[in-house]
C-alpha positions in Angstrom: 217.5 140.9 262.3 219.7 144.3 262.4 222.3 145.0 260.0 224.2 147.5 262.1 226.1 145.6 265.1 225.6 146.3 268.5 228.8 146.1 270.6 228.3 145.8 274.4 230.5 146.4 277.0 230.8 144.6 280.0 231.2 145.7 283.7 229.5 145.6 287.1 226.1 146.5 285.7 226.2 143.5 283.3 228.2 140.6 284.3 226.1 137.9 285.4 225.0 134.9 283.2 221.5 135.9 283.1 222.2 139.5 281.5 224.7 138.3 279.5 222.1 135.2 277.9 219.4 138.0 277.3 222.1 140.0 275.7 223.3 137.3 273.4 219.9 136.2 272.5 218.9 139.8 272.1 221.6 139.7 269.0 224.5 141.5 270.9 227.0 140.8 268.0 230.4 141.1 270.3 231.3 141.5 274.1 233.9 144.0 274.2 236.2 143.9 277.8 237.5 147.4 279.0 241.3 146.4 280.1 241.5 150.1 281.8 239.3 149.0 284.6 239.3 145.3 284.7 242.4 143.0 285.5 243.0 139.5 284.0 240.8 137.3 286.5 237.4 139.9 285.7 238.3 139.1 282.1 238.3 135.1 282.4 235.3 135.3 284.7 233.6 137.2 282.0 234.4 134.8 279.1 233.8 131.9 280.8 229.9 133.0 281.5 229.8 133.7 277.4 230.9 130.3 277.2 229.0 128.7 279.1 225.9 131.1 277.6 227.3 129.8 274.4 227.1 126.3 274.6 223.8 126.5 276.3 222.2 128.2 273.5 223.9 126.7 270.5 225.3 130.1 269.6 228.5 131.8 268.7 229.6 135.0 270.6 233.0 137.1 270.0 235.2 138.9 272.6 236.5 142.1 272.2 239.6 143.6 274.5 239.8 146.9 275.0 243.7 148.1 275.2 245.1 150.8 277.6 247.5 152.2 275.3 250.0 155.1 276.2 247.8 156.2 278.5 248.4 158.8 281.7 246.3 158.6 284.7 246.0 160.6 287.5 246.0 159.2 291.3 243.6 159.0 294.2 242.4 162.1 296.4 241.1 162.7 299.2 237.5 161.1 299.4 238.1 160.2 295.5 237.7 163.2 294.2 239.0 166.7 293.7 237.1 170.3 292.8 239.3 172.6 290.7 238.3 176.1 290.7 239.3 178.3 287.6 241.7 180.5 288.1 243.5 178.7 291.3 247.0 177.5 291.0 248.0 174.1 292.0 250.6 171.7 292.1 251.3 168.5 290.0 253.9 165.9 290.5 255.2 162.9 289.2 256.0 160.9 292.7 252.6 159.3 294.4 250.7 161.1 296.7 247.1 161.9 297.8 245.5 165.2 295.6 243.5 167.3 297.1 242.2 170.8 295.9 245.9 172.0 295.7 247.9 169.1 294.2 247.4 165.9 292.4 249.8 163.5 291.3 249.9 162.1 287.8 251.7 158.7 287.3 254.0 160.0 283.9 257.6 159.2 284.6 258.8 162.5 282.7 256.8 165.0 283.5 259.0 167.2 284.6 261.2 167.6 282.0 259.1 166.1 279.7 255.8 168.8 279.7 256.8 172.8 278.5 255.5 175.7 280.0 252.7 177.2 278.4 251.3 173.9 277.3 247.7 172.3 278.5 246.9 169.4 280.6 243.5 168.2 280.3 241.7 166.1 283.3 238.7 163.7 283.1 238.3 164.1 279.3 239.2 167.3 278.7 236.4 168.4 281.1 238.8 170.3 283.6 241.7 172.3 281.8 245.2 172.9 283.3 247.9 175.2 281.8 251.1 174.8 283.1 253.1 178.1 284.1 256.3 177.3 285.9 258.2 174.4 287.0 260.1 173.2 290.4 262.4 170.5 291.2 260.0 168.0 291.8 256.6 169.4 289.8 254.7 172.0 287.6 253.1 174.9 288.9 249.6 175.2 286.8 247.3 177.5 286.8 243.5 176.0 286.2 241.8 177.5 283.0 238.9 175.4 283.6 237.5 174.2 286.4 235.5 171.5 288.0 235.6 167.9 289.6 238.1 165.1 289.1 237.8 161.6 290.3 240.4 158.7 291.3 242.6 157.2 288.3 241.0 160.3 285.9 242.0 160.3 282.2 245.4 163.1 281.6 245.6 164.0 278.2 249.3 165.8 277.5 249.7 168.6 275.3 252.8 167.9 272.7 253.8 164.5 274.7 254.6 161.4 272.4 254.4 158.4 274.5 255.7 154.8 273.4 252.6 152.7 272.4 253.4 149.7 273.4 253.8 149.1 277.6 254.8 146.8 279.1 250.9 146.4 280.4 249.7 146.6 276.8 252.1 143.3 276.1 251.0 141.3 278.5 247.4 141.9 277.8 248.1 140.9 274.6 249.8 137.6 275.4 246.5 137.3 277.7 244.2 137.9 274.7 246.0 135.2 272.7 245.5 132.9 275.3 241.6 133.2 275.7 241.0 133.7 272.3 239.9 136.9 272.1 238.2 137.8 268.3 239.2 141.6 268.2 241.7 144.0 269.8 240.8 147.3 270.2 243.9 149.4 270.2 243.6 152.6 272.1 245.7 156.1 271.3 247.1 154.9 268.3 248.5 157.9 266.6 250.4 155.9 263.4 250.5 153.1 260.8 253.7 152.3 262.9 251.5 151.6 266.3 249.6 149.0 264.5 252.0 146.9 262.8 253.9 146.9 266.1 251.0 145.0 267.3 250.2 143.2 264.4 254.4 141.9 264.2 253.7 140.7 267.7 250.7 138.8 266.3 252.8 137.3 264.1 255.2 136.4 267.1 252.5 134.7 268.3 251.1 133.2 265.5 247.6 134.2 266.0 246.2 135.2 262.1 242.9 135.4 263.7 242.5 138.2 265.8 241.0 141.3 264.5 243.1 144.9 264.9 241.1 147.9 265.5 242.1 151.2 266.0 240.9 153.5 267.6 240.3 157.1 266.7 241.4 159.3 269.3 244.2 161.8 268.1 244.5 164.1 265.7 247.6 162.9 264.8 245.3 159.8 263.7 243.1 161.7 261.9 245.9 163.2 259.8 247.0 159.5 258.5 243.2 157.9 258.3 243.9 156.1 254.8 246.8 154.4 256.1 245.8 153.5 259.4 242.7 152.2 257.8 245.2 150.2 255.1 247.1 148.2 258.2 243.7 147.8 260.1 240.9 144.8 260.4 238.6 148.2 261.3 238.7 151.7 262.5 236.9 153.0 265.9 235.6 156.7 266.4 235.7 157.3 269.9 234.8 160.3 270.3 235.3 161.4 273.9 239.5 161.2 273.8 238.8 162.8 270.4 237.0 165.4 271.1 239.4 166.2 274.2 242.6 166.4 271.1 240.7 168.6 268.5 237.6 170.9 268.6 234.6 169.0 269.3 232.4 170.8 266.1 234.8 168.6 263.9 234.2 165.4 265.2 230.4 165.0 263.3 232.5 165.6 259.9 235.4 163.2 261.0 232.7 160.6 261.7 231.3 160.7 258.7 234.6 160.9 256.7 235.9 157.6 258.1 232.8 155.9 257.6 233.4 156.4 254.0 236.7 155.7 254.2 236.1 152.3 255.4 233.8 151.5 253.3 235.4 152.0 250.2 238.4 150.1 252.1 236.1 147.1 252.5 236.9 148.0 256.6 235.2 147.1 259.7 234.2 151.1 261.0 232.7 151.5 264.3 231.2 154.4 265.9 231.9 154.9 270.0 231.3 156.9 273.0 228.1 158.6 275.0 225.5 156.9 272.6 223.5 157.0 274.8 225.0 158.0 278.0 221.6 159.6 279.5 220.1 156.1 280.1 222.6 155.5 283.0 220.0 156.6 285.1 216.7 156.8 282.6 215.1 154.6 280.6 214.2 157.1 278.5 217.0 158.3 275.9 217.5 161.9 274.7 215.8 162.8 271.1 219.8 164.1 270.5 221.1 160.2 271.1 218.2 158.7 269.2 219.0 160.9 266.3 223.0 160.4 266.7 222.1 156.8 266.6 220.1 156.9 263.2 222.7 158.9 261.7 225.4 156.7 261.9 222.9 154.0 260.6 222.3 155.7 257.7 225.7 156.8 256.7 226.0 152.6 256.6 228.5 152.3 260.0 229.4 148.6 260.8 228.8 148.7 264.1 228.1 151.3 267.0 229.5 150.6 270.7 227.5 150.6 273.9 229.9 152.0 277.0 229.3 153.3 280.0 225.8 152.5 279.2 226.3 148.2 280.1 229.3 148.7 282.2 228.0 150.9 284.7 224.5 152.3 283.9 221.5 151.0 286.2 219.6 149.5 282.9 221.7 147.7 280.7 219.2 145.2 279.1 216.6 148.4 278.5 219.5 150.5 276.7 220.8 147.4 274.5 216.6 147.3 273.5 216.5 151.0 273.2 219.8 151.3 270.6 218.3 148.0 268.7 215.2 149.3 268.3 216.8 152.3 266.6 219.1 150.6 264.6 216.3 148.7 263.0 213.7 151.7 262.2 216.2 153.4 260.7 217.3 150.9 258.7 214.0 151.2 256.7 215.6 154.7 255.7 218.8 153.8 254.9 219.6 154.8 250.8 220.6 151.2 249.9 221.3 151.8 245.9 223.6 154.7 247.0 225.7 152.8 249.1 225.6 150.1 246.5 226.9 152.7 243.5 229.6 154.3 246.1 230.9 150.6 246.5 230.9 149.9 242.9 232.3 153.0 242.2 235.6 152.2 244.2 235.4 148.4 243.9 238.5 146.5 242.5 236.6 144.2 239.8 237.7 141.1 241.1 235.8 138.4 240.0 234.2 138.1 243.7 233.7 141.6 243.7 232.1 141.8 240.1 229.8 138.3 241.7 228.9 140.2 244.8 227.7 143.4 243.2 225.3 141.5 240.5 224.1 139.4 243.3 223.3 142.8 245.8 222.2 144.1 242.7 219.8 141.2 242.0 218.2 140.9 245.5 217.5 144.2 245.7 215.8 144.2 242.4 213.9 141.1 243.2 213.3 142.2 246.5 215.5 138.7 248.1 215.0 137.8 251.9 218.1 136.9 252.3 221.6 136.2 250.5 223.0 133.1 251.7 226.6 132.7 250.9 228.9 129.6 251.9 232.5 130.7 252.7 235.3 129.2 254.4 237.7 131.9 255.0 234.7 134.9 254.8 236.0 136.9 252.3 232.7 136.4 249.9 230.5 137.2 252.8 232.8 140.7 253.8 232.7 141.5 249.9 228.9 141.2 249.9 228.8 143.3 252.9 230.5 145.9 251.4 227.6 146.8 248.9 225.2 146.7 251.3 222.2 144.6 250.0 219.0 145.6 251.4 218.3 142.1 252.9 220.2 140.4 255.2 223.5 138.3 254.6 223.3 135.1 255.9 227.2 133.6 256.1 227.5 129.8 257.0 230.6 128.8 257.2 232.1 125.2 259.2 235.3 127.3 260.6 234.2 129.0 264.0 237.2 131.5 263.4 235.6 132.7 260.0 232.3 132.7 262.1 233.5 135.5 264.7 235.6 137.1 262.8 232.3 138.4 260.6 230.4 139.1 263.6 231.9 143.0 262.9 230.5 143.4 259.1 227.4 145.1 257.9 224.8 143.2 257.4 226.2 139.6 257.8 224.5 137.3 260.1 227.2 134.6 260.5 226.0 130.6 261.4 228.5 127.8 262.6 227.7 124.6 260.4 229.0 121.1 259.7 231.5 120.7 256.4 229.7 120.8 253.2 229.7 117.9 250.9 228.1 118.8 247.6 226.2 121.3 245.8 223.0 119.9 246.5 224.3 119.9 249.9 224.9 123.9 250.2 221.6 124.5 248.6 219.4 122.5 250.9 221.6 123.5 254.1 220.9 127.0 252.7 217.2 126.6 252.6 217.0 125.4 256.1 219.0 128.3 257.9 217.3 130.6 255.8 213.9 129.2 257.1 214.9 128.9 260.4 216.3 132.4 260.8 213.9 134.2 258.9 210.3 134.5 258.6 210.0 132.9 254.8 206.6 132.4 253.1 205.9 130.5 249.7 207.2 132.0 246.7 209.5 134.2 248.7 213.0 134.3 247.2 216.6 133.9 248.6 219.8 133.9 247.1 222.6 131.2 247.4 226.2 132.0 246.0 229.6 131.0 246.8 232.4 129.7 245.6 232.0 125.5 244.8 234.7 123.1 244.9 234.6 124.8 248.6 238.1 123.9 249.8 239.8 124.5 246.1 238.2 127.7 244.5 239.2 131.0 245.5 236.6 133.4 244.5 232.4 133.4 244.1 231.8 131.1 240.7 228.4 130.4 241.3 224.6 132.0 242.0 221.3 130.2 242.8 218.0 131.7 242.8 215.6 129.4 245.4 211.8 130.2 245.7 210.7 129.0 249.2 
């Protein structure tokens, strides 16, 4: 089994029961839901088929929504689509009309008075460039730096433009989330600590202490206050298109690699995001350049890396969700496992569960373990032995299905529904038998059990059991 989670998204390409079974049983670790293209009823549609997959199978699948965020769209054109040429000028206002190769329309309520001369506006991910030279009564006059081809409802990035995070949209996809029992919350645009705990007081509104906050990496702004975005976050996602359309795309390979860190010493979920591997749209054959992107992040010990475009729209879904675990789980043979494991205890707390969690990584790596198995009801022994990233697989059973999905993020843990636990004796033969059934044990091979026992009373790991198959 992988360490490295695969996130897929779902569209079009990938939403019928049948993909969505061979996904699950594939060991797609969450379904993430774009709310940018897809309205409430796609969503429910979409959840109910992993539920039904679900009980089906016996498994356990989490849901991810994807929010809009303070975003700026533009609006339709003639045919769906507009070609800019460098060096034209053309017109863009804030009241709706149809864009053509001379005007557009772009649906921010201030735009007039809100966006200076002499500042940019970027189209379709910073692909097609706009600088904005005068203004009239009713829009700015821009002159097109770069050029080329924008379609319908195309992403606007606006230079200098602070926009209030939370919309009226965002809430109510929110209250939606809560509803359905959605596992994580993707947060797009978030450019401050501030933008998270807004969404995490309305949580609290709610009363929901189970879903998941991730936010999402896609400012510069956010990049500037990393540590304390990561500090009020379940997890952090690089996505590096809307990144790479904020700051100069030669940075973003250093930025990845520096919040990868960051989250692991923070004990954070961190997930890497955008054109993985965007060429298998329309190939079954991936570049050498995504292959090695892939195995990069793998090796600098990412959580979890995020299919796009790829399942939502591309003509081979299945094929690219075999293609990116395939990766993963070569290059996991390459991964430096006793570096990560001194970087974690270098920045490690010295807990008790922490101290318990390094000898145990520690002691399956020297005895070359199959597996730690490690009984939790809240997961936060399983998350502390992710975070020094043993070289076998974590095996998490817990009897609370919201501990089960909320570890379906973390490096390395393979998370398994079960019924309460009586005894001692109990955890150790319930151990055994996932282990067996999971893995592919022989005699004398060697797996780990450690938790914390009374179960419901103790608060940190107190115990470690060797078991020889």
């Amino acid at each position: 089994m992988n360490k490295t989670n695969i996130i897929v998204s779902i569209g079009p390409s990938s939403n019928t029961k049948e993909t969505i079974k061979n996904l699950i049983m594939g060991g797609a670790s969450v379904f993430r839901i774009n709310l940018n293209y897809f309205d409430h009823s796609f969503c429910e549609d979409v959840i109910n088929k992993i539920r039904d997959v679900d009980n089906e199978l016996g498994t356990v699948t989490s849901i991810m929504f994807d929010t809009v965020g303070p975003d700026v769209k533009t609006g339709k054109f003639v045919d769906g689509k507009a070609n800019f040429t460098e060096g034209v000028k053309i017109r863009v206002y804030n009241s709706e009309l149809l864009g053509d190769e001379t005007k557009l329309y772009i649906d921010y309520y201030d735009l007039i008075d809100g966006v200076r001369c002499n500042s940019l506006i970027k189209l379709n991910n910073g692909h097609v460039v706009l600088n904005v030279i005068d203004k009239g009564n009713d829009y700015l006059l821009c002159e097109v730096v770069t050029g080329g081809e924008v379609l319908d409802n195309s992403s606007v990035h606006l230079e200098n433009v602070d926009l209030p995070f939370l919309s009226d949209k965002d809430r109510r996809d929110i209250l939606f989330a809560n509803e359905m029992g959605v596992d994580f919350l993707a947060l797009s645009l978030v450019s401050s600590t501030e933008d998270v705990l807004d969404v995490n007081d309305l949580l609290i509104e709610l009363g929901n202490d189970h879903m998941s906050i991730i936010s999402k990496i896609e400012r510069e702004s956010a990049v500037n206050e990393i540590d304390d975005i990561i500090r009020v976050s379940d997890g952090v996602m690089i996505t590096r298109g809307d990144l790479g359309v904020d700051i100069p795309i030669e940075r973003i390979p250093g930025i990845q690699k520096m919040i990868i860190n960051k989250c692991h010493y923070a004990n954070k979920i961190s997930i890497v995001a955008t054109e993985i591997l965007s060429s298998m749209e329309d190939s079954l054959i991936p570049t050498r350049a995504e292959v090695s992107d892939i195995a990069n992040a793998v090796i600098d010990g990412v959580d979890a890396i995020m299919l796009s475009m790829e399942t939502m729209n591309g003509h081979y879904p299945l094929e690219t969700f075999d293609v990116m675990k395939k990766v993963i789980m070569t290059t996991e043979l390459d991964i430096d496992y006793d570096d990560l494991l001194l970087k974690s205890l270098r920045s490690d707390n010295g807990d008790v569960t922490g101290s318990l969690a390094y000898s145990v990584t520690d002691l399956a790596n020297r005895l070359g373990c199959k597996c730690i198995v490690t009984p939790t009801i809240t997961g936060y022994t399983a998350k502390k032995m992710s975070r020094f990233r043993p070289k076998c697989s974590i095996i998490a059973i817990s009897p609370d299905i919201g501990t089960v999905k909320s570890l379906k993020l973390h490096f390395g843990i393979y998370p398994v529904l079960i019924k309460e636990l009586k005894s001692l004796d109990d955890t150790v033969k319930t151990s055994r038998e996932i282990a067996s059934k999971y893995l592919d044990l022989s005699d004398q091979d060697k797996i780990i059990i450690t938790g914390g026992y009374p179960f419901s009373k103790t608060k940190h790991t107190n115990f470690i059991k060797i078991e020889e198959i």
